[in-house]
Every structure is written in structure tokens, then in C-alpha cells.
DSSP file (Angstrom, degrees, kcal/mol; ACC not computed):
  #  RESIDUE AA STRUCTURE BP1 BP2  ACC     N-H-->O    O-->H-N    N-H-->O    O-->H-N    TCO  KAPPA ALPHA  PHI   PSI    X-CA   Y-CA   Z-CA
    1    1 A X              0   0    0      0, 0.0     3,-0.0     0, 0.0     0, 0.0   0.000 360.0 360.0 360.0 131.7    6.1   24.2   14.7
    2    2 A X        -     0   0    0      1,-0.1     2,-0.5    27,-0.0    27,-0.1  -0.325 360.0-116.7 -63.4 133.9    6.2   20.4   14.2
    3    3 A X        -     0   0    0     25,-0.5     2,-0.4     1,-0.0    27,-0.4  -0.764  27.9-130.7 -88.3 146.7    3.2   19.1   12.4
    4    4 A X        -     0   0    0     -2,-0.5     2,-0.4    25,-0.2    58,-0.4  -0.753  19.1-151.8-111.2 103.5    1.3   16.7   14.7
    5    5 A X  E     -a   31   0A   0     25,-2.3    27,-2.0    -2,-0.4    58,-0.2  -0.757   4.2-144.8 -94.0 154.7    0.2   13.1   13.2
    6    6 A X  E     -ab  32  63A   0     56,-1.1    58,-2.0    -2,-0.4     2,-0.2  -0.584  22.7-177.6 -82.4 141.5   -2.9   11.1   14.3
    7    7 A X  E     +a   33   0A   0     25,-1.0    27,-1.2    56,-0.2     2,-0.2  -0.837   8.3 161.0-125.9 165.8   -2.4    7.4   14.3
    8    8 A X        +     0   0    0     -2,-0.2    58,-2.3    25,-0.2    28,-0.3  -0.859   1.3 157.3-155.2 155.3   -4.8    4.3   15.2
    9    9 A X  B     -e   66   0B   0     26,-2.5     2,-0.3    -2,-0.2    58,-0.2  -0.966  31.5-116.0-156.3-162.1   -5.0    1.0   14.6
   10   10 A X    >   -     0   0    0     56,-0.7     3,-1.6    -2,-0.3    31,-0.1  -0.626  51.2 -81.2-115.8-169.8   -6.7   -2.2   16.1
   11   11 A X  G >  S+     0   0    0      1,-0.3     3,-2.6    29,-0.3     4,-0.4   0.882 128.3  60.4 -55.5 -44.7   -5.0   -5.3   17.6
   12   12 A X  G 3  S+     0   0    0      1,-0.2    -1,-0.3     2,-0.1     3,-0.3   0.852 119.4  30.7 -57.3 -37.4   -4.3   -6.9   14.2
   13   13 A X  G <> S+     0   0    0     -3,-1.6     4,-2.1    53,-0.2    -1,-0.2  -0.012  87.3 108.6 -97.4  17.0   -2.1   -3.5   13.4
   14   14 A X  H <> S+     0   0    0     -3,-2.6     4,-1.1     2,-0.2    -1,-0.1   0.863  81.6  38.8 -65.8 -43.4   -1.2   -3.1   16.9
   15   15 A X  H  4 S+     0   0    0     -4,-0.4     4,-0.5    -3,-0.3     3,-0.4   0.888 116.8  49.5 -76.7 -46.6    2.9   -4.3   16.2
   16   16 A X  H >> S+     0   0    0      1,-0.2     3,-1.0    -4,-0.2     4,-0.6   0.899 113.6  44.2 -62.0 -41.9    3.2   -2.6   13.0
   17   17 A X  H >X S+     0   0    0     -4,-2.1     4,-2.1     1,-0.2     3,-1.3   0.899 111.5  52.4 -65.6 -26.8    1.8    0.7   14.4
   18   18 A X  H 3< S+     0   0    0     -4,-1.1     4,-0.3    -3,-0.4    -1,-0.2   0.567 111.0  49.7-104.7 -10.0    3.8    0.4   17.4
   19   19 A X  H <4 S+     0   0    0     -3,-1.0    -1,-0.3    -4,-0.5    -2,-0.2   0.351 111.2  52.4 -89.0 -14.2    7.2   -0.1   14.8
   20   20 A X  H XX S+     0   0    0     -3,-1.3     3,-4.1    -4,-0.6     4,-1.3   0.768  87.1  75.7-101.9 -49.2    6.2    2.9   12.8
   21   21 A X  H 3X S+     0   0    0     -4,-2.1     4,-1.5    -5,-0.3     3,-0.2   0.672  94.1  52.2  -9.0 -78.9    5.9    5.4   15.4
   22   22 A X  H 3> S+     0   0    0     -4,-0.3     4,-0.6     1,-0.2    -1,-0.3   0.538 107.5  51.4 -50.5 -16.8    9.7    5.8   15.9
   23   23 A X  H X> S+     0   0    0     -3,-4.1     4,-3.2     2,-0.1     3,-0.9   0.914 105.2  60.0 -58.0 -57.7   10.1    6.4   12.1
   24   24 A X  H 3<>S+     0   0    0     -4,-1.3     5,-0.7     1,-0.2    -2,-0.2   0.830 114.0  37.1 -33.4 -40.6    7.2    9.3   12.5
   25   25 A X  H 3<5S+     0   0    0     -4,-1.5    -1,-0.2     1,-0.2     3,-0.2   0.448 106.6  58.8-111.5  -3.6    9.4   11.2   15.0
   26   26 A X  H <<5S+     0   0    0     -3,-0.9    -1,-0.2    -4,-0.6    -2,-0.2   0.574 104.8  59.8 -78.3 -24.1   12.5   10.7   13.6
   27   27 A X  T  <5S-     0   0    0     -4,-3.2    -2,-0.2     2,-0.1    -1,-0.1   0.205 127.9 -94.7 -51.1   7.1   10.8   12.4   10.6
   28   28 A X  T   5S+     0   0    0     -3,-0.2   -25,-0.5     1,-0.1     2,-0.3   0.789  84.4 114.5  53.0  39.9   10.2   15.1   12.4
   29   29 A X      < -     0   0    0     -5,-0.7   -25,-0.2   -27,-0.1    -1,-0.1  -0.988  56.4-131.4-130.4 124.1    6.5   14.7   13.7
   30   30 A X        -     0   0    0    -27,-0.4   -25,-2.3    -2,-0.3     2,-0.4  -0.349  26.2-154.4 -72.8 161.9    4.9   14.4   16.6
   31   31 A X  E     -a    5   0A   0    -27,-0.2     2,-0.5    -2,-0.1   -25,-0.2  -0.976   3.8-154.4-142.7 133.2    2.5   11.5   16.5
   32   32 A X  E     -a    6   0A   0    -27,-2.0   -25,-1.0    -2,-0.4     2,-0.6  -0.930  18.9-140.1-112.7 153.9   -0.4   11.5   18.7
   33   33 A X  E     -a    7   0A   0     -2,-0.5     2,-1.0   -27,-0.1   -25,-0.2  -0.863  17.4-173.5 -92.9  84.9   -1.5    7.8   19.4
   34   34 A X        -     0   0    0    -27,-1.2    16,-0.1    -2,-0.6    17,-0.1  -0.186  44.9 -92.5-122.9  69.1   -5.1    7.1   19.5
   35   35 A X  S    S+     0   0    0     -2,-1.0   -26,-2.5   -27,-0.1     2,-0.3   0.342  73.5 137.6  74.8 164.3   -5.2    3.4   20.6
   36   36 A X        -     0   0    0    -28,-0.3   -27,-0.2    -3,-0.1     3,-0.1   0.628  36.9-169.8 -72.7-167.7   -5.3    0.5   20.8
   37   37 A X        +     0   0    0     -2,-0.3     2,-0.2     3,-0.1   -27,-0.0   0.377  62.2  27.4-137.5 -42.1   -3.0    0.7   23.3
   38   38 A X  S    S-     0   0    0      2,-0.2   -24,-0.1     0, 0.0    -1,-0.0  -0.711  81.3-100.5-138.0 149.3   -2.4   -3.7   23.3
   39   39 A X  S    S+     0   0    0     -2,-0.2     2,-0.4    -3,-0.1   -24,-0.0   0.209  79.8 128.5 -75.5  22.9   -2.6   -6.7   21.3
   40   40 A X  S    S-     0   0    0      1,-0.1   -29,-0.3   -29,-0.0    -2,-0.2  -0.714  76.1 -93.9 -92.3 129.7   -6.0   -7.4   23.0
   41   41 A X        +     0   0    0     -2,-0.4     2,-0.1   -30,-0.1    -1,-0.1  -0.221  56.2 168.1 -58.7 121.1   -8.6   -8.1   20.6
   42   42 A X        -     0   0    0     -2,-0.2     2,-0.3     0, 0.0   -30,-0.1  -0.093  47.3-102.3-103.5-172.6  -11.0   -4.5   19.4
   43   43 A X     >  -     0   0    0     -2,-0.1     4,-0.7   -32,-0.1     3,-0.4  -0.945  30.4-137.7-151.3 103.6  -13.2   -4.0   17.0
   44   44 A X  H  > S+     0   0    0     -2,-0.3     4,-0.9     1,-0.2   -34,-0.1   0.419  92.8  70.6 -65.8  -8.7  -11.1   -1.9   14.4
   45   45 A X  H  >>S+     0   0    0      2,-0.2     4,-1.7     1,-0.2     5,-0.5   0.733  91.7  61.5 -93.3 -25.3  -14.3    1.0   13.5
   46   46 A X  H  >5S+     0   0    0     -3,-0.4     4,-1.9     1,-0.2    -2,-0.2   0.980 113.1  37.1 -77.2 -29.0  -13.8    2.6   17.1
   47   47 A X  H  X5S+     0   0    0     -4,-0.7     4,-0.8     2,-0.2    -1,-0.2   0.697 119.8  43.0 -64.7 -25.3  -10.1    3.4   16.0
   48   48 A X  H  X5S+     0   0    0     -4,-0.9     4,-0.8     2,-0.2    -2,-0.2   0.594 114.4  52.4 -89.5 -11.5  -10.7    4.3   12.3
   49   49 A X  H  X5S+     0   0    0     -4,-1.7     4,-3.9    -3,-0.1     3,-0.3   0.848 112.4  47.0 -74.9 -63.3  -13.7    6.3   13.4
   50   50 A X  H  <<S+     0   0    0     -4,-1.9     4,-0.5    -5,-0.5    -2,-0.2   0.809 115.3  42.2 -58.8 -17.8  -11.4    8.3   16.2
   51   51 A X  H  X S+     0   0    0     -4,-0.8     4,-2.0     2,-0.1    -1,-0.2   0.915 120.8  47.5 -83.4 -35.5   -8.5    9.1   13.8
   52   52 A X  H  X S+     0   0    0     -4,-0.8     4,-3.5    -3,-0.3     5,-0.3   0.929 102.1  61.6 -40.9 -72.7  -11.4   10.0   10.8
   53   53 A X  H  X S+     0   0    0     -4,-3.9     4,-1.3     1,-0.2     6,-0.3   0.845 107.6  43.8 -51.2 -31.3  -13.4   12.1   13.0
   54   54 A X  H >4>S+     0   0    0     -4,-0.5     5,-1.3     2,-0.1     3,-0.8   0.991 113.4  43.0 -62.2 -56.6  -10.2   14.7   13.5
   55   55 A X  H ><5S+     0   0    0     -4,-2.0     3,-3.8     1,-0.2     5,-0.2   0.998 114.4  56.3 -65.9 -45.1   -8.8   15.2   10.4
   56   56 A X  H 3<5S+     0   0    0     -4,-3.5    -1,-0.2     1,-0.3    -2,-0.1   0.875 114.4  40.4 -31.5 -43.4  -12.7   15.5    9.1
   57   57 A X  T <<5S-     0   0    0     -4,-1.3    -1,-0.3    -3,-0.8    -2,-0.2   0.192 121.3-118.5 -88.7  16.1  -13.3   18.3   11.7
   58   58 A X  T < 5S+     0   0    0     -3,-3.8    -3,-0.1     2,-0.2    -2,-0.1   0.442  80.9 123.0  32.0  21.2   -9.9   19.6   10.8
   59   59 A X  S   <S+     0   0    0     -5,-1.3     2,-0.3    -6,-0.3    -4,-0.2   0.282  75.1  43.5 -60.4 -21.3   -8.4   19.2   14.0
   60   60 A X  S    S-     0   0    0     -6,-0.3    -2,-0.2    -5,-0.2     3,-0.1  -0.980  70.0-151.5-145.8 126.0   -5.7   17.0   12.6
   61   61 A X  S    S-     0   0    0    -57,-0.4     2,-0.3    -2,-0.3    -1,-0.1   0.938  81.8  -0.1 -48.0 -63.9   -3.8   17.8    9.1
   62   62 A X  S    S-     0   0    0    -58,-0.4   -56,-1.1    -7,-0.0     2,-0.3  -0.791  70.6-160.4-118.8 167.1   -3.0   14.2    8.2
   63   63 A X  E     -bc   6 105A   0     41,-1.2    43,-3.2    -2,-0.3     2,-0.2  -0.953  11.3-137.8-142.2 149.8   -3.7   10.5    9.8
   64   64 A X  E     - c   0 106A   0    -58,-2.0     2,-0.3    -2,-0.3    43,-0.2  -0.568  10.1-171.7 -92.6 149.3   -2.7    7.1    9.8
   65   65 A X  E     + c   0 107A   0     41,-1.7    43,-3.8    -2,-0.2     2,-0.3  -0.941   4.5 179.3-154.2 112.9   -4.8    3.9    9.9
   66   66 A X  B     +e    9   0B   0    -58,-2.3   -56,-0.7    -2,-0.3     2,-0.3  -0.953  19.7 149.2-126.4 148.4   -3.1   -0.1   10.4
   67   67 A X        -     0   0    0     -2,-0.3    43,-1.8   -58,-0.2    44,-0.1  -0.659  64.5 -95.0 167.2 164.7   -5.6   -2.9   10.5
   68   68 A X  S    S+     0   0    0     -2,-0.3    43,-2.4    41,-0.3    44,-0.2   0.841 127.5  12.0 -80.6 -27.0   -4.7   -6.6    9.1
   69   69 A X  S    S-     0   0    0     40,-0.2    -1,-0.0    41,-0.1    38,-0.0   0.716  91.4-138.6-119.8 -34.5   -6.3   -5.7    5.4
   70   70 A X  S  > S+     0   0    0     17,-0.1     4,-4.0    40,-0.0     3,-0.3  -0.176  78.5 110.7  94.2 -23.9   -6.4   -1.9    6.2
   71   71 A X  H  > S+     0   0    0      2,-0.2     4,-2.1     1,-0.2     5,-0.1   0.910  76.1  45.2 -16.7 -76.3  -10.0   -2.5    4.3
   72   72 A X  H  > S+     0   0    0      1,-0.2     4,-2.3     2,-0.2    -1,-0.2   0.819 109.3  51.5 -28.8 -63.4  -11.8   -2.0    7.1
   73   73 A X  H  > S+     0   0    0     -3,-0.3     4,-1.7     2,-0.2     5,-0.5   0.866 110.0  50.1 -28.6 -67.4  -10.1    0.7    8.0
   74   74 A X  H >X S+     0   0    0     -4,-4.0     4,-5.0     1,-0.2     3,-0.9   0.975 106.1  55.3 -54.0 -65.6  -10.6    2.4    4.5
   75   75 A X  H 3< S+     0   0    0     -4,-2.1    -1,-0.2     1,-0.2    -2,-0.2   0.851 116.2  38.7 -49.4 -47.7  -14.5    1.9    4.5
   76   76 A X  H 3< S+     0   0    0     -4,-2.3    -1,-0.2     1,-0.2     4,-0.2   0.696 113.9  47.5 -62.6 -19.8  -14.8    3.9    8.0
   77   77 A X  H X< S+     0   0    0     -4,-1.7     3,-1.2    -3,-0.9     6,-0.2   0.791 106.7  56.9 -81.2 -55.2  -12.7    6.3    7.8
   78   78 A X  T 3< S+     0   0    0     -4,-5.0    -2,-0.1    -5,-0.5    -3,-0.1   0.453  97.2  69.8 -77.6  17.5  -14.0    7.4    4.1
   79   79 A X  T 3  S+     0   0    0     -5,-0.4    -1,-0.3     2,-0.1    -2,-0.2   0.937  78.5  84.2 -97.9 -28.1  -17.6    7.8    5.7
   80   80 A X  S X  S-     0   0    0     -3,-1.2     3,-1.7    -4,-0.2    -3,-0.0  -0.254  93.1-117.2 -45.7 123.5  -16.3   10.9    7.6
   81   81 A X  T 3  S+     0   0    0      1,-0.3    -1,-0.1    -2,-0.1     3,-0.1  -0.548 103.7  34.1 -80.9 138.1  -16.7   14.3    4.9
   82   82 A X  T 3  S+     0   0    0      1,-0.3    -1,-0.3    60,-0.1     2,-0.2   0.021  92.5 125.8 110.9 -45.6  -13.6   15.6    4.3
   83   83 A X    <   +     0   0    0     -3,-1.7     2,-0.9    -6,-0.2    -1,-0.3  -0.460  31.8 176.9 -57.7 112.3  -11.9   12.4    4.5
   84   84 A X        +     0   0    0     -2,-0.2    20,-1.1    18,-0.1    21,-0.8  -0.947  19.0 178.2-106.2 108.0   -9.5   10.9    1.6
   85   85 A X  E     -d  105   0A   0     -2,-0.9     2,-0.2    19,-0.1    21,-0.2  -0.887  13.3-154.4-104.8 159.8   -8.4    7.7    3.3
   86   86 A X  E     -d  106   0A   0     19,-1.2    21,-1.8    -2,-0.3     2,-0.1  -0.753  14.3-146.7-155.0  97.6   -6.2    5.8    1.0
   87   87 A X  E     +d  107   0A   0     -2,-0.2     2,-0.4    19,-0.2    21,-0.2  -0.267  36.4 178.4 -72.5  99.8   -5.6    1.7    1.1
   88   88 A X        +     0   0    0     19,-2.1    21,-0.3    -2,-0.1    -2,-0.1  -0.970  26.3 161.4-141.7 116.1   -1.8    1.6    0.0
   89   89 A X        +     0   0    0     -2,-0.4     2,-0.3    19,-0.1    -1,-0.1   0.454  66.6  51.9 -54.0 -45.4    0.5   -1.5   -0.4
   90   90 A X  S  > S-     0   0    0      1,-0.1     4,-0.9    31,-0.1    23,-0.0  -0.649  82.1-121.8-136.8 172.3    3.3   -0.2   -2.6
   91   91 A X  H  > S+     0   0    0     -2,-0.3     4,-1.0     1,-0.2    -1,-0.1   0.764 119.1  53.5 -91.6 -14.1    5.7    3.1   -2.1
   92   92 A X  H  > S+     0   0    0      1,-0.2     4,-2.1     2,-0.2    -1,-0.2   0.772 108.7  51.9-105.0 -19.0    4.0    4.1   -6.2
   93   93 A X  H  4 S+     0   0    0      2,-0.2    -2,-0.2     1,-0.2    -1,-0.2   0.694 107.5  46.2 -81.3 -23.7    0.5    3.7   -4.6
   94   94 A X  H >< S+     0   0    0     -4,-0.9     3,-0.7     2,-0.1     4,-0.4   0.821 114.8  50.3 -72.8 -37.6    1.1    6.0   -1.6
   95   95 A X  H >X S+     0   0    0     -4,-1.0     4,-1.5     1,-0.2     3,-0.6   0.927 115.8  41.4 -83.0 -40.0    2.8    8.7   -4.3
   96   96 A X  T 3< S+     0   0    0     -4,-2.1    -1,-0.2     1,-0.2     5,-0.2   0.314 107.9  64.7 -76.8  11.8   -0.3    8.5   -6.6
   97   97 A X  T <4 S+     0   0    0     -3,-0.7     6,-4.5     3,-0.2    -1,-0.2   0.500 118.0  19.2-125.4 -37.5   -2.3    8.5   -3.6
   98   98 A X  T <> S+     0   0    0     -3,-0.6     4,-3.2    -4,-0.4    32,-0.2   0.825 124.8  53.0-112.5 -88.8   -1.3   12.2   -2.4
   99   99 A X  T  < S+     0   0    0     -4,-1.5    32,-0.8    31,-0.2    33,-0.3   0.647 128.9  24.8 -65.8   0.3    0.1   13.7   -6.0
  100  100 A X  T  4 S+     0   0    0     -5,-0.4    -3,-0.2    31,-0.1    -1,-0.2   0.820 138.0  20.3-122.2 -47.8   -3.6   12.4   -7.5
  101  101 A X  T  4 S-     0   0    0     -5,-0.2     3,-0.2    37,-0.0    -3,-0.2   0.160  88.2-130.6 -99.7  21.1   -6.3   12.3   -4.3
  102  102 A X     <  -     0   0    0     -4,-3.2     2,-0.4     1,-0.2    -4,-0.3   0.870  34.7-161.4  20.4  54.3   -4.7   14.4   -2.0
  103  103 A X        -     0   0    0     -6,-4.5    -1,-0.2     1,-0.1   -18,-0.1  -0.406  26.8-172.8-108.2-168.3   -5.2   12.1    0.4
  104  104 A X  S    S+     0   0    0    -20,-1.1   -41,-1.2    -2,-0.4     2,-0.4   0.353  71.4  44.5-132.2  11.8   -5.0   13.0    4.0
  105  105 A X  E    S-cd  63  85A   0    -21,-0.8   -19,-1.2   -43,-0.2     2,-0.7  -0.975  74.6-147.4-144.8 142.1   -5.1    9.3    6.1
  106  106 A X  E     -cd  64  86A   0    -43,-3.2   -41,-1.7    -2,-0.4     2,-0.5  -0.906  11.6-138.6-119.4 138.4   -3.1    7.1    4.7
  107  107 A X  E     +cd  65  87A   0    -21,-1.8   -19,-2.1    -2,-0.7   -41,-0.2  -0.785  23.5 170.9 -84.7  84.8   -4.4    2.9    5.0
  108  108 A X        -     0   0    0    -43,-3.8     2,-0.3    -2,-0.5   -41,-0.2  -0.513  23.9-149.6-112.6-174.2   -2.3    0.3    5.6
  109  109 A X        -     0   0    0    -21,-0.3     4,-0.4   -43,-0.2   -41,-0.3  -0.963   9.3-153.2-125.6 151.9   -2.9   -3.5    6.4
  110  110 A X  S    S+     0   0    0    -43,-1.8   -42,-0.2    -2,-0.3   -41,-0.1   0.186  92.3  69.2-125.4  -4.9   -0.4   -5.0    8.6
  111  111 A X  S    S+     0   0    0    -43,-2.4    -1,-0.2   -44,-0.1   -42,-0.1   0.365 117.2  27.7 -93.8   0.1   -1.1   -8.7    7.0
  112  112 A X  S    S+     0   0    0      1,-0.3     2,-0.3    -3,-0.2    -2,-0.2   0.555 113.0  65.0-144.4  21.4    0.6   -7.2    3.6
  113  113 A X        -     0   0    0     -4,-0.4    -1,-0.3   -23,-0.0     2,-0.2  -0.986  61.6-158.0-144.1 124.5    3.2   -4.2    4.8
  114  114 A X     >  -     0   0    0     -2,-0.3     4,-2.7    -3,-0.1     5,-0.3  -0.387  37.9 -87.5 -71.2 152.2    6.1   -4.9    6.6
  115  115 A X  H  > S+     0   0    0     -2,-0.2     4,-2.9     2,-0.2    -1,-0.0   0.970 127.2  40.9 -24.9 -59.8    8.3   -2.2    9.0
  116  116 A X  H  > S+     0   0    0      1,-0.2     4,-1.4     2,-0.2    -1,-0.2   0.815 116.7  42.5-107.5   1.2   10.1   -1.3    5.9
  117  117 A X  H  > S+     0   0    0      2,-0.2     4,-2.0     3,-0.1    -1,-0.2   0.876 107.1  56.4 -38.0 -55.9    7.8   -1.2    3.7
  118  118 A X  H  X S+     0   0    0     -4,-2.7     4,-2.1     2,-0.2    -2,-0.2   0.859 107.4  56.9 -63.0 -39.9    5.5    0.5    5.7
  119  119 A X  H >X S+     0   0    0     -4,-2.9     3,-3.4    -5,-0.3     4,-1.1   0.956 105.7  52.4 -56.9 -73.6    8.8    3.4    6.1
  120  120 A X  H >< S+     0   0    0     -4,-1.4     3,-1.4     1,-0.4     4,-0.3   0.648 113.9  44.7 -46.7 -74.2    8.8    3.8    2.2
  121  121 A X  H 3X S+     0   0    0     -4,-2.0     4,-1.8     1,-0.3    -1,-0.4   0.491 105.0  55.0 -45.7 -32.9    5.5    4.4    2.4
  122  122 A X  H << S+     0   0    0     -3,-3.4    -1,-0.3    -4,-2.1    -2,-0.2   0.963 113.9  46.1 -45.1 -63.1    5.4    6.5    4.9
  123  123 A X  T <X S+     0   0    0     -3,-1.4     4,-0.6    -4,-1.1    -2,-0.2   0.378 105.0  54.2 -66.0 -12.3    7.8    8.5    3.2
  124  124 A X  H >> S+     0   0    0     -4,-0.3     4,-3.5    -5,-0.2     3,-1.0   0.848 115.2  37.4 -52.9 -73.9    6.7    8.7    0.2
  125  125 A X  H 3< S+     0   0    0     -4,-1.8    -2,-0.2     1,-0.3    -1,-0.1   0.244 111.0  65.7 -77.8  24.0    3.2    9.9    1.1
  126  126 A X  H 34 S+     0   0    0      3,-0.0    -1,-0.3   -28,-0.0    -3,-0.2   0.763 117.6  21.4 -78.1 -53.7    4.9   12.0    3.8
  127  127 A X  H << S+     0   0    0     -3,-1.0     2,-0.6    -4,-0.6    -2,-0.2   0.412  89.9 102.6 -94.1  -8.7    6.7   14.1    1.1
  128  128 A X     <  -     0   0    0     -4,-3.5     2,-0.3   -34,-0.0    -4,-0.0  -0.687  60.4-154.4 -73.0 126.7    4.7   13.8   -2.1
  129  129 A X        -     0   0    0     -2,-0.6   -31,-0.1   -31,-0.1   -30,-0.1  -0.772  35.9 -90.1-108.4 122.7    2.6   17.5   -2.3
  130  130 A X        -     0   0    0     -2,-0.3   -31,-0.2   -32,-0.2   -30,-0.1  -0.462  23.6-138.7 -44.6 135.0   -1.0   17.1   -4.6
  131  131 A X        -     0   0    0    -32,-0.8     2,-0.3     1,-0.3   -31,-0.1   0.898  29.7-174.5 -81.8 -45.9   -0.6   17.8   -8.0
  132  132 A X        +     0   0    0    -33,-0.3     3,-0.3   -32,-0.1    -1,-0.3  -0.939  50.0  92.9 143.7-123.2   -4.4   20.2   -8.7
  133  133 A X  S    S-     0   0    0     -2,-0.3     4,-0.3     2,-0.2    -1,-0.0  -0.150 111.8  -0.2  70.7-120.2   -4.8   21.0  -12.2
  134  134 A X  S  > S+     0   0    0      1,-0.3     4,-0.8     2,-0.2     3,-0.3   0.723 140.3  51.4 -99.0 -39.3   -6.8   18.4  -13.9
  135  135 A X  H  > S+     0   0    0     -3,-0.3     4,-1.6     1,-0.2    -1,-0.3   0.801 101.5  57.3 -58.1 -36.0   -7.2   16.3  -10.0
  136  136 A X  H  > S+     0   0    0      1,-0.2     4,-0.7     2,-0.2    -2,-0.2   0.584 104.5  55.8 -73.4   0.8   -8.4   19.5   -8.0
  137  137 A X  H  > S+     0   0    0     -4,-0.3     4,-1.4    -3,-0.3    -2,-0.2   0.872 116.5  44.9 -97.3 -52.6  -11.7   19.3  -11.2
  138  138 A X  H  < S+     0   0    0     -4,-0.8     4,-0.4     1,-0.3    -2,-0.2   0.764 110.3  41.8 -97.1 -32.0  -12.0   15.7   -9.6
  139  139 A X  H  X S+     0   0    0     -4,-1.6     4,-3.8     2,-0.2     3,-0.3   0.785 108.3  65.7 -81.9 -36.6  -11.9   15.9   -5.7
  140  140 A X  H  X S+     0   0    0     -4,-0.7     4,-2.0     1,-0.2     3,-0.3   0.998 102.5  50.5 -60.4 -45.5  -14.3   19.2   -6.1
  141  141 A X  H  X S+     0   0    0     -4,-1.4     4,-0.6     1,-0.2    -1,-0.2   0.717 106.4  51.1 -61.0 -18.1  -16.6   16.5   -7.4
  142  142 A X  H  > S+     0   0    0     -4,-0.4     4,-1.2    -3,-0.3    -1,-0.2   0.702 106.8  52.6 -47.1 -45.5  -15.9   14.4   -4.3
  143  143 A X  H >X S+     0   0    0     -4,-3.8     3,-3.1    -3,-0.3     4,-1.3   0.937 113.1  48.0 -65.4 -61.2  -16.8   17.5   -2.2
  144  144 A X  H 3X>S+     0   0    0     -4,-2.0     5,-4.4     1,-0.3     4,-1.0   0.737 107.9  53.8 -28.6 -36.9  -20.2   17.6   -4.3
  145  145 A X  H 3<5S+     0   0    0     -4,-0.6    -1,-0.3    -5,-0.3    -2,-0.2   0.794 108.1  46.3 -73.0 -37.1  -20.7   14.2   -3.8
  146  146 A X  H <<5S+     0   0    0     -3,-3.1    -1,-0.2    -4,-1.2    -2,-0.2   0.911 110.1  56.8 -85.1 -34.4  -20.4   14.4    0.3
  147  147 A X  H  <5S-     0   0    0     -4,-1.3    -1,-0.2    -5,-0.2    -2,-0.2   0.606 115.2-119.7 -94.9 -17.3  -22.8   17.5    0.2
  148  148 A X  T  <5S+     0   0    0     -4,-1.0    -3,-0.2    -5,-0.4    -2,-0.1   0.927  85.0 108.2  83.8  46.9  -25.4   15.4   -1.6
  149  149 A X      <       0   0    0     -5,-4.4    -4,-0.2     1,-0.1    -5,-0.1   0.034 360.0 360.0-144.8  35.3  -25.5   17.8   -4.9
  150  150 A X              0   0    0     -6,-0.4    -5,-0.1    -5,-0.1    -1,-0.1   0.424 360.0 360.0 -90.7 360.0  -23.8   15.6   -7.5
């Protein structure tokens, strides 16, 4: 069974998202879309809130998040427990991103990642697997931290 990714962004990441898609599904994922839709100007937390709120509930393995800075993006998304979102530029920041925070929505900004950037990156953090060890010690202190017992 194909795994199924959640995507979002808001108008400022509206082109990029709508340029990555066909990468997703020539990778072999289905990609569910959840808006914008249009280059008409939103408010970028009601899409980084809907893409958050799955994978948090575990409804969704992984998600995607495009924004102009992806900032935005990062701060709403990482208020959801459960949530590693992860603000990535560069194809070595997506792989340390994964093999060091497992994380599970990956950030972009669409004022500083191109189309084919945005593919390396994709593909990186698409196939780079978290490493544990000496990182699962560090993310259990993340879970503490979300439960309010650090």
C-alpha cells in the first residue's frame, strides 16, 4: 500500500506546492492536498494547523508545509504534540533533519527553495530513516517536554 502524504501551504507557497506534487507521485505517494487551493491571499496558520493536526493525531505518517519563509509554518505546526516540523533549505539539512530529529513534516519557504531544490530535498528527507541510539535519548526528552514533566 502506497504511503499517503499530507501537504499545505498558503498563497505565498501556493506555486511551489503545486510544482512539487508531481514529483510526490512520481515517487510513489499519494499526496493528499490540503489547500490553499489558489494564489488568493490566506493566512498561512489555517494550513499549517490542518496538515499538523493529522500527523499529531496520527492519521497521517508524514507532511509537508510551503510558506514564503516556511517560519511561520514551523512555529504552528511545532505547537501540535507529536509534531517534529523541520525548517530545511539545503538537501544536508533535510538528511540531518530525519537521520537526527525524526522529523515527520518537513518546512520549506518558497522565497528560498526552488522546484529543484525543493526535489533534492524532498528526496533526501523522503529516504533518509532516523538514526536512535544517542537521538531517540533526545526526542524522549521532547516527548517529556510536550507532556509538561521535563
Amino acid at each position: 500500500m502506497k504511503e499517503t502524504i499530507v501537504i499545505g501551504a498558503d498563497h505565498a507557497g501556493f506555486v511551489l506546492k503545486e510544482k512539487l506534487k508531481p514529483y510526490l507521485v512520481k515517487k510513489g505517494l499519494n499526496v493528499l492536498d490540503l489547500g490553499t487551493y489558489s494564489k488568493d491571499r490566506c493566512d498561512y496558520p489555517e494550513f499549517a494547523a490542518r496538515v499538523a493536526e493529522v500527523v499529531s493525531k496520527g492519521k497521517f505518517k508524514r507532511g509537508i508545509l510551503i510558506c514564503k519563509s516556511g517560519i511561520g509554518n514551523s512555529i504552528v505546526a511545532n505547537r501540535f504534540p507529536g509534531v517534529r516540523a523541520a525548517l530545511v533549505y539545503s538537501v544536508k539539512a533535510a538528511r540531518l533533519s530525519r537521520e537526527h530529529n525524526d522529523s515527520n513534516i518537513l518546512v520549506m519557504g518558497s522565497g528560498f527553495v526552488s522546484k529543484k531544490s525543493g526535489e533534492k530535498i524532498l528526496n533526501v528527507w523522503l529516504k533518509t530513516e532516523f538514526q536512535g541510539g544517542r537521538h531517540q535519548r533526545r526526542l524522549n526528552l521532547i516527548k517529556k517536554i510536550e507532556r509538561g514533566i521535563a
